[in-house]
C-alpha positions in Angstrom: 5.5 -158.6 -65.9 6.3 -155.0 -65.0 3.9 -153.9 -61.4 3.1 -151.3 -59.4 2.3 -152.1 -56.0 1.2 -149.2 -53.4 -0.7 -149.9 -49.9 -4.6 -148.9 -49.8 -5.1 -147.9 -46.2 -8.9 -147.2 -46.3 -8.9 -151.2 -47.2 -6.3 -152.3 -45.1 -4.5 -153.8 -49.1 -2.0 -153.7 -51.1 -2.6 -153.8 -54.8 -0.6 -153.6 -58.1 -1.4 -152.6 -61.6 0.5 -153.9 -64.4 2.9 -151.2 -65.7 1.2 -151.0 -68.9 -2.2 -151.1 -67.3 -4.1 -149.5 -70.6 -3.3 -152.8 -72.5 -5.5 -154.7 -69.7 -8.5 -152.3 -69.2 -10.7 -153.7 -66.7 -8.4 -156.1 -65.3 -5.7 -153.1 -64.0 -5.9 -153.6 -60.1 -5.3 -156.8 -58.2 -6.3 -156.6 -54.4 -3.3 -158.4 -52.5 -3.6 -159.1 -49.0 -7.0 -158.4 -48.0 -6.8 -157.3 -44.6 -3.1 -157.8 -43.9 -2.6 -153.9 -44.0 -4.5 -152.1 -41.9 -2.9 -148.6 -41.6 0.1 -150.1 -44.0 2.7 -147.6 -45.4 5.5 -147.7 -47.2 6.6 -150.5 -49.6 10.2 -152.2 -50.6 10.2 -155.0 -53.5 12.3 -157.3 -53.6 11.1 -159.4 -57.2 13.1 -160.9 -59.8 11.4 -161.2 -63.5 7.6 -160.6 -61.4 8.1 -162.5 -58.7 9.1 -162.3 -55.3 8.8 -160.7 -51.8 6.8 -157.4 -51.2 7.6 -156.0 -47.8 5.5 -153.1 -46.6 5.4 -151.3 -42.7 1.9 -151.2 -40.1 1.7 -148.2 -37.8 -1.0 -148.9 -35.4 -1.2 -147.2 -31.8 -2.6 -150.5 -30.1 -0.2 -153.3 -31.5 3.3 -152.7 -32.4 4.6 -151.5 -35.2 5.8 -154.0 -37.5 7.2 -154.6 -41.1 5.7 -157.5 -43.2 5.8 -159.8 -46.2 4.4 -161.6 -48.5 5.4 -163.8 -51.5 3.7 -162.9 -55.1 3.8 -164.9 -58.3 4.2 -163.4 -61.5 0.5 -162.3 -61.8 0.7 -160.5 -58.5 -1.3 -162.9 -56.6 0.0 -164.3 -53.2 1.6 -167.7 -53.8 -0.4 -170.3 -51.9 2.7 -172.5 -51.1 3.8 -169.6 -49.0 -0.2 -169.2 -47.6 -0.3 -173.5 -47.0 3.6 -172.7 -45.6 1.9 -170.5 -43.0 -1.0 -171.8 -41.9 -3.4 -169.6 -43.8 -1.8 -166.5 -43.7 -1.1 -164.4 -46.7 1.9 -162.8 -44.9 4.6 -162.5 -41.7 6.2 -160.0 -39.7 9.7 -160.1 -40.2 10.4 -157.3 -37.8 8.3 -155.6 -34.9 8.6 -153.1 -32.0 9.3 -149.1 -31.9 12.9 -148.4 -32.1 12.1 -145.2 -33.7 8.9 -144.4 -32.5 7.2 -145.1 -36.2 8.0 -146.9 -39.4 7.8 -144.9 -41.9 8.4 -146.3 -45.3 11.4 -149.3 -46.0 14.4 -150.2 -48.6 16.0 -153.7 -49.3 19.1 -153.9 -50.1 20.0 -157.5 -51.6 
């Protein structure tokens, strides 16, 4: 259930790759969060046996800056109790504003 999750900024994504991608050829990537990180950088996970919450940062020069997450199953897809939780979104800010001009990149510490 091993991952690798990085932000795609051309996309606005975040994806993941299973760890041993080369035993799933074809089937490495999975898009998550279409459009839910434009100009996203930086990524903290926060999962337990393939599961759990990926948080990742938005730096944007119109909106304020803001770090998000989402909730992702096993198979890296968004779970859609959290989406039906939220109305239809695929993620929420759990912080926003510019106390040091930029984010730039995030840790959990649990």
């Amino acid at each position: 259930t091993d991952r690798v999750y990085w932000v795609n900024k051309p996309q606005g994504s975040i994806k993941s790759i299973a760890a041993a991608s080369t035993a799933y050829p074809g089937q490495e990537e999975v898009v998550l969060l279409p459009d839910a990180a434009p100009n996203g950088m930086g990524l903290a996970l926060d999962l337990k046996k393939g599961k759990g919450w990926v948080y990742w940062t938005t730096q944007n020069s119109h909106s304020p800056n803001e770090i998000r997450r989402t909730f992702v199953c096993e198979d890296g897809q968004v779970s859609q109790d959290y989406v039906d939780e939220l109305g239809g979104e695929t993620y929420e800010t759990v912080h926003l504003g510019d106390p040091a001009s930029s984010f730039a990149g995030i840790a959990v510490d649990n």
